[in-house]
Backbone bond lengths (Angstrom), bond angles and torsions (degrees), N, CA, C in turn:
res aa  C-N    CA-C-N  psi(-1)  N-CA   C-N-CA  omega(-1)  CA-C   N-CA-C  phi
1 X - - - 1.454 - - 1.532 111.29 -
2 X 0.970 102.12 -29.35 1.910 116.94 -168.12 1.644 102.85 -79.02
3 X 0.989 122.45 -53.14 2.021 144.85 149.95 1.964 109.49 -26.71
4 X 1.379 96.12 -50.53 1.572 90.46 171.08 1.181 124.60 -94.53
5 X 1.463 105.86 -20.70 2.188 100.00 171.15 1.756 97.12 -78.95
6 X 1.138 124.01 -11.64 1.693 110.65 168.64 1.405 104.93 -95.28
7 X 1.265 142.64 -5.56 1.341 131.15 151.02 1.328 113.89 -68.61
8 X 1.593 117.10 -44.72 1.332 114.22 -170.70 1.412 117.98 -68.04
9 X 1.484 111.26 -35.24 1.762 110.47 167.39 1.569 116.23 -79.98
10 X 0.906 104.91 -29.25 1.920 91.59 170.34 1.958 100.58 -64.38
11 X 1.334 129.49 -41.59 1.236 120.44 -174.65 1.242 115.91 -61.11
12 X 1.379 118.42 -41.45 1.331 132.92 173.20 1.479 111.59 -47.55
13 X 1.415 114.92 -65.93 0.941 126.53 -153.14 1.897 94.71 -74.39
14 X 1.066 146.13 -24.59 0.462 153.31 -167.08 1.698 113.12 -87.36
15 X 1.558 119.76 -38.29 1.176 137.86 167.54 1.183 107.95 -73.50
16 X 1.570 149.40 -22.16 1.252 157.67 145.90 1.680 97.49 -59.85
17 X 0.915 139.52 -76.16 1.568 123.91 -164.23 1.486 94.09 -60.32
18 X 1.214 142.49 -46.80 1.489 126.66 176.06 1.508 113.15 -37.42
19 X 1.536 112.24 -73.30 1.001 123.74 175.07 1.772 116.93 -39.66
20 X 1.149 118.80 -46.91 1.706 114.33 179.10 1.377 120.49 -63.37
21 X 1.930 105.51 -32.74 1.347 115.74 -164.45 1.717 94.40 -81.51
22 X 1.420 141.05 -7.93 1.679 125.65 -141.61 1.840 64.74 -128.10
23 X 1.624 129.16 -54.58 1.497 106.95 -174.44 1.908 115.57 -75.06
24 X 1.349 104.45 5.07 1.834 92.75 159.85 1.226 111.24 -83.91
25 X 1.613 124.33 -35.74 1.497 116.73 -164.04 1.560 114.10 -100.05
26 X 1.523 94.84 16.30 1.531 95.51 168.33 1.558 108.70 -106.83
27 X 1.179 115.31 -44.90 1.579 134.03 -155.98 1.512 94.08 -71.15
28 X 1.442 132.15 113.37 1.287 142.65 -176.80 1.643 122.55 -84.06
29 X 0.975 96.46 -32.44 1.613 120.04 -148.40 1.324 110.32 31.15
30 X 1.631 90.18 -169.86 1.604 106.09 -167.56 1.526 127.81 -30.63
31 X 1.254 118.36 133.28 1.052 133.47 -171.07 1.915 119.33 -76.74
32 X 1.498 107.90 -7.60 1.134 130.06 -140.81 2.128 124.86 -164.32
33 X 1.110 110.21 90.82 1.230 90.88 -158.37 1.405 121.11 -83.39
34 X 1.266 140.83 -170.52 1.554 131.00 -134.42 1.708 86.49 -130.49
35 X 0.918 87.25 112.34 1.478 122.67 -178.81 1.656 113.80 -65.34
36 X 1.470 137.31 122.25 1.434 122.09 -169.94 1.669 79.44 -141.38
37 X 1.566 125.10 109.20 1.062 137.13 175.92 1.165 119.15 54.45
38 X 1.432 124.77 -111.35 1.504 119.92 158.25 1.904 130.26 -90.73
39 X 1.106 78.38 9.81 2.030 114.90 -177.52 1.211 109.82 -78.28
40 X 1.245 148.36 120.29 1.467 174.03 -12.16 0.994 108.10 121.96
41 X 1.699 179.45 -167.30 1.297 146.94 95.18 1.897 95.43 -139.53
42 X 1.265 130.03 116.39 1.077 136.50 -171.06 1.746 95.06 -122.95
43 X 1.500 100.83 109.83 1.630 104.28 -170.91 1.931 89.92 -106.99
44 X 1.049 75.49 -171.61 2.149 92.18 -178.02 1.041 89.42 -100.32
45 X 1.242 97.22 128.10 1.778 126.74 164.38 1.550 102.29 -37.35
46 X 1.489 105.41 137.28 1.483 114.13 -176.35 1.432 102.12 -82.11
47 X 1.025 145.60 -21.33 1.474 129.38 175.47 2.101 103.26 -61.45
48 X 1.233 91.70 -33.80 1.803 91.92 -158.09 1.575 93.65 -85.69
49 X 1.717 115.49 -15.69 1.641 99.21 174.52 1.414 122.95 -101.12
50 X 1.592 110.52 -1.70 1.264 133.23 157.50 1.635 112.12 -47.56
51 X 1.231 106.66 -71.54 1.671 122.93 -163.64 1.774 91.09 -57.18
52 X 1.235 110.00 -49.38 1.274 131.45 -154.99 1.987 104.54 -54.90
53 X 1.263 96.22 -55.82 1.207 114.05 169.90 1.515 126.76 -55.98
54 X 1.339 86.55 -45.26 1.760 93.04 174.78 1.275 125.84 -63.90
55 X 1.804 90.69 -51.68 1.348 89.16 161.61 1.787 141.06 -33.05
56 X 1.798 93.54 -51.66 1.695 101.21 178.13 1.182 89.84 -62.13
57 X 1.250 147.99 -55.56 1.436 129.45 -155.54 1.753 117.60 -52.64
58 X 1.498 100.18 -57.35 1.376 103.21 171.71 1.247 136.63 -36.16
59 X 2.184 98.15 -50.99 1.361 85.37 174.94 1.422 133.17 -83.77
60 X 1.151 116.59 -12.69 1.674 154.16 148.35 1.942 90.66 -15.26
61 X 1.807 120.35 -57.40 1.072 108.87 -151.26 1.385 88.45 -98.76
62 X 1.400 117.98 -11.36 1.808 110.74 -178.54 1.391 112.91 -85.41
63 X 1.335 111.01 5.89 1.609 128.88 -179.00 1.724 107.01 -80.03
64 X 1.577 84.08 -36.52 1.729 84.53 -153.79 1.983 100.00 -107.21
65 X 1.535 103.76 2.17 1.624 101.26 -177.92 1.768 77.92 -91.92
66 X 1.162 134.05 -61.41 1.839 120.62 -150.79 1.472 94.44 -72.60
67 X 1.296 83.10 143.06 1.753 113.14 -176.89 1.890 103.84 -81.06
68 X 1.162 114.44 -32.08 1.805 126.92 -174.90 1.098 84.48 -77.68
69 X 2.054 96.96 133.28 1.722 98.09 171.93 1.845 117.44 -99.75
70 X 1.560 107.07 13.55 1.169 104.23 173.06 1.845 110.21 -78.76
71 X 1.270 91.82 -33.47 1.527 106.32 170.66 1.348 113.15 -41.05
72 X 1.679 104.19 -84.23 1.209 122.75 170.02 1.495 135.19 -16.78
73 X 1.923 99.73 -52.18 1.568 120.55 158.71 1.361 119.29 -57.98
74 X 1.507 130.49 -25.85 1.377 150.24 -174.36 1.583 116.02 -61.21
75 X 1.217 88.91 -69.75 2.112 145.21 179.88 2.169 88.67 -52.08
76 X 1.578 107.76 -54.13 1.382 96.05 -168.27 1.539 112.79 -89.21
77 X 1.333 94.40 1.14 2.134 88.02 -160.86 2.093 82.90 -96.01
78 X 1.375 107.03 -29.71 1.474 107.13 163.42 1.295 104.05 -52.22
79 X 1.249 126.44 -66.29 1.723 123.68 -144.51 1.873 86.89 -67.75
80 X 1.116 131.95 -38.78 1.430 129.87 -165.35 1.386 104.31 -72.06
81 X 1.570 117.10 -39.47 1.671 99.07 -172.99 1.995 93.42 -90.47
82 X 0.802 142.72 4.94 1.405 130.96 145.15 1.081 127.92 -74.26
83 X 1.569 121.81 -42.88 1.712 104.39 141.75 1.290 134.72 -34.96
84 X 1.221 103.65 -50.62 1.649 105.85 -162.49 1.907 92.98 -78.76
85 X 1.171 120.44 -26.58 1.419 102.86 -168.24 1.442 100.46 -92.00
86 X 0.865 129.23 21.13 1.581 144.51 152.49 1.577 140.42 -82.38
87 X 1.698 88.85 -38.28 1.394 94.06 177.32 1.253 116.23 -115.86
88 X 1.089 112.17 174.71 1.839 119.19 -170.90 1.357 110.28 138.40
89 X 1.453 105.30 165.43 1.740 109.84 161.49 1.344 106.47 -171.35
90 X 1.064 113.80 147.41 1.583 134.81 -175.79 1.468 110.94 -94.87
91 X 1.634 141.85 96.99 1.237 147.89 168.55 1.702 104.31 -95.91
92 X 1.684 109.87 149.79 1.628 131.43 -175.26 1.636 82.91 -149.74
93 X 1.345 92.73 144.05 1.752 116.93 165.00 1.657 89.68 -156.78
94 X 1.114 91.12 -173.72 2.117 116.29 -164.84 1.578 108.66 -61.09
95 X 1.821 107.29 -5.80 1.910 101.17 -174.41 1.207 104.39 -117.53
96 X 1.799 124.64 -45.40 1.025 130.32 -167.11 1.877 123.76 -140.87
97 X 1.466 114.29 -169.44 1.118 98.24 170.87 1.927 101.09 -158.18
98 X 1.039 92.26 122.76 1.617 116.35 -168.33 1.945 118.05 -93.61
99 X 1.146 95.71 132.13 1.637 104.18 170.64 1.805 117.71 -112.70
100 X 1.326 125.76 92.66 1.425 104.35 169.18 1.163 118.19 -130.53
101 X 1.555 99.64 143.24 1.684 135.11 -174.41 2.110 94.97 -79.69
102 X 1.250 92.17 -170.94 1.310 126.24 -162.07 1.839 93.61 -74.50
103 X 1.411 111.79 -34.32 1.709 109.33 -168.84 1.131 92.08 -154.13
104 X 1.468 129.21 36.85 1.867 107.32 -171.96 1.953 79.38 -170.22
105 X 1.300 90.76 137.85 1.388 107.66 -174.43 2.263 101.53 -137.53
106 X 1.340 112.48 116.51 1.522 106.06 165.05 1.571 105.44 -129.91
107 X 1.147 115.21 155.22 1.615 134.56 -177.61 1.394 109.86 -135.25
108 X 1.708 123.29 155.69 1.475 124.16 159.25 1.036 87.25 -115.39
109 X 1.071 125.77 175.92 1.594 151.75 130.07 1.481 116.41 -74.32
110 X 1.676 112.61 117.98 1.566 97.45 179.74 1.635 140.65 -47.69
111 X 1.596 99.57 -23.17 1.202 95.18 173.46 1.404 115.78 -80.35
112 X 1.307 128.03 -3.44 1.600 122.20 -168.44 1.571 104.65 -81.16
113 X 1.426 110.03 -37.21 1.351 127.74 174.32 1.399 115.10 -20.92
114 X 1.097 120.97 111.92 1.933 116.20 163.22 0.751 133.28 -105.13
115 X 1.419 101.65 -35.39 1.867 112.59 -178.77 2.076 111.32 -131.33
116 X 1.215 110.02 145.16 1.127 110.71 165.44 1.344 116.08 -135.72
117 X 1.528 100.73 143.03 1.854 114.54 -161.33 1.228 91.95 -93.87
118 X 1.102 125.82 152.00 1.790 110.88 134.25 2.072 103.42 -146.14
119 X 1.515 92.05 119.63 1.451 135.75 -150.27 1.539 93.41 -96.65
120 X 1.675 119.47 90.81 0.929 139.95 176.11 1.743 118.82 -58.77
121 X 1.504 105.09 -45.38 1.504 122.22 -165.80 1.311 84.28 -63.74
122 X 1.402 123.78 -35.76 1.958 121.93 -141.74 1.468 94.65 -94.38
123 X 1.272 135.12 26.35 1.479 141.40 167.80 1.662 99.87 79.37
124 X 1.472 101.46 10.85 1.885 94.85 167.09 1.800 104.82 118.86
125 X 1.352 96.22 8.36 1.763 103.06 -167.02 1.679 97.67 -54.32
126 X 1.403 116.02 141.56 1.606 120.40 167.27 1.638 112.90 -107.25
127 X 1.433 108.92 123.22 1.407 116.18 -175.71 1.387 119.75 -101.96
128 X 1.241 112.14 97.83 1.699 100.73 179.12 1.699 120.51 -78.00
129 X 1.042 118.28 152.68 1.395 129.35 166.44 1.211 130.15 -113.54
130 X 1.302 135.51 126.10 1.566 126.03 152.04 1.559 107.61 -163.54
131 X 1.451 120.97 176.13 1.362 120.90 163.00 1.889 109.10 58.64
132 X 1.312 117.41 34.07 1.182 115.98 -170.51 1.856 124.78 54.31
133 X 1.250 101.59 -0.37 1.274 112.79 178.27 2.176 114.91 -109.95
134 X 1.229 99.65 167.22 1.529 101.44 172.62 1.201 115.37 -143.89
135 X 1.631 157.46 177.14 1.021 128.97 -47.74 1.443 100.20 110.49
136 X 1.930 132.50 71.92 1.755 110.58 178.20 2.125 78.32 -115.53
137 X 1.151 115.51 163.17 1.371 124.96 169.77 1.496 94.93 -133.59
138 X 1.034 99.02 123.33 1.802 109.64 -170.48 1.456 124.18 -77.42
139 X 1.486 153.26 -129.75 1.186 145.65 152.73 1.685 113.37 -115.03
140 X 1.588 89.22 2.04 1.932 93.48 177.14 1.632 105.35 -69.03
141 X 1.230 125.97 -24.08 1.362 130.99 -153.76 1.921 106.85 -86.01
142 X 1.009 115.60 124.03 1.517 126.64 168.66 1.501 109.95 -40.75
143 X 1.205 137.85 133.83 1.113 143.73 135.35 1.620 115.09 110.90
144 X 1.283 129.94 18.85 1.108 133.05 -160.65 0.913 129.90 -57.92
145 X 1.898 130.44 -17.14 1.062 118.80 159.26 1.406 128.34 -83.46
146 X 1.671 115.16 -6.01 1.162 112.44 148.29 1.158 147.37 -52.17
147 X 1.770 101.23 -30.66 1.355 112.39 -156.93 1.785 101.71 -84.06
148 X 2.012 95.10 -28.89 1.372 100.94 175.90 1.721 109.87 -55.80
149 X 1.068 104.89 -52.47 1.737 95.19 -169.61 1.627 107.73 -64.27
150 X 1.006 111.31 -20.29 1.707 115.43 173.29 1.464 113.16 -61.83
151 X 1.089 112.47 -58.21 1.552 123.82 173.25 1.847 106.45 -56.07
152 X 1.191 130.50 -50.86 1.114 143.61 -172.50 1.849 100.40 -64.66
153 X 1.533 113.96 -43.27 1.252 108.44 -177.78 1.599 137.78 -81.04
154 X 1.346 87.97 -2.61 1.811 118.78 -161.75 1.815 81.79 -108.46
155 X 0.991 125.50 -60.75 2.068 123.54 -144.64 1.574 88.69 -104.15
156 X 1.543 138.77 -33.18 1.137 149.41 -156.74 1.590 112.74 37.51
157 X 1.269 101.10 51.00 1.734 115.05 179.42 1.225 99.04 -109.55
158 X 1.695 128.66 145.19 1.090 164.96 118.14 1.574 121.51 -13.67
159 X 1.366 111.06 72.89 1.715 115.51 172.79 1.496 109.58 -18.23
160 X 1.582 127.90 101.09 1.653 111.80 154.01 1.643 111.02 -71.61
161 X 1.470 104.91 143.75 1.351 93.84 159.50 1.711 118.48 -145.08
162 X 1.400 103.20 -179.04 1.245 105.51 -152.72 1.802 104.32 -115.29
């Protein structure tokens, strides 16, 4: 009896990661990002900050059921990079264009801009360049073909890609 409730949760569990992995690569979100005056705001698709979140939660509670604190240390440095790969958002207005994380904030200025990537292998990530610095906006972010013509309308540079 004990042999088939561990078949039945490995199947499960297993039909749940199916299921999460076929509704991330469908679920698009917004087509369009949410506009706050002359403010731009390109957040992460809610399907990818859903999972993302849950995730921290989970491991958050697998932190605090194991008694081993290497575990524990394991369980939390998980729950933190599922936070962090959850949150963020990408803002553009008329000077610049900004990326911020959880504790880390970078910006260009459109005019510093020189070059723009756009990184096919990386599920479509767009890499800006200028000022010895960069600037990548990943494929977590809502609205990307907007954001392309945004970038294109501000620097009037020509996407290279790879």
């Amino acid at each position: 009896m004990a042999d088939l409730l561990d078949v039945l949760k490995g199947a499960a569990t297993v039909a749940l990661i199916a299921f999460a992995v076929g509704w991330l690569t469908t679920a698009k979100g917004s087509d369009s990002p949410k506009i706050h005056g002359e403010v731009s705001v390109y957040g992460i698709r809610w399907p990818l900050r859903a999972v993302a979140y849950a995730a921290a939660v989970l491991c958050l509670v697998f932190t605090f059921v194991d008694m081993r604190w290497p575990v524990k240390v394991l369980f939390a440095v998980f729950a933190l990079g599922a936070a962090c790969f959850g949150t963020g958002a990408v803002t553009s207005d008329k000077q610049s264009i900004s990326k911020r994380f959880l504790w880390h904030s970078s910006s260009l200025k459109w005019d510093e801009i020189s070059e723009v990537r756009l990184h096919k292998r990386c599920g479509g990530a767009i890499e800006l360049r200028g000022s010895g610095r960069r600037l990548i906006v990943d494929s977590r972010f809502v609205a990307p073909t907007h954001l392309q013509h945004e970038i294109y309308q501000s620097t009037k540079l020509q996407p290279l890609t790879d």
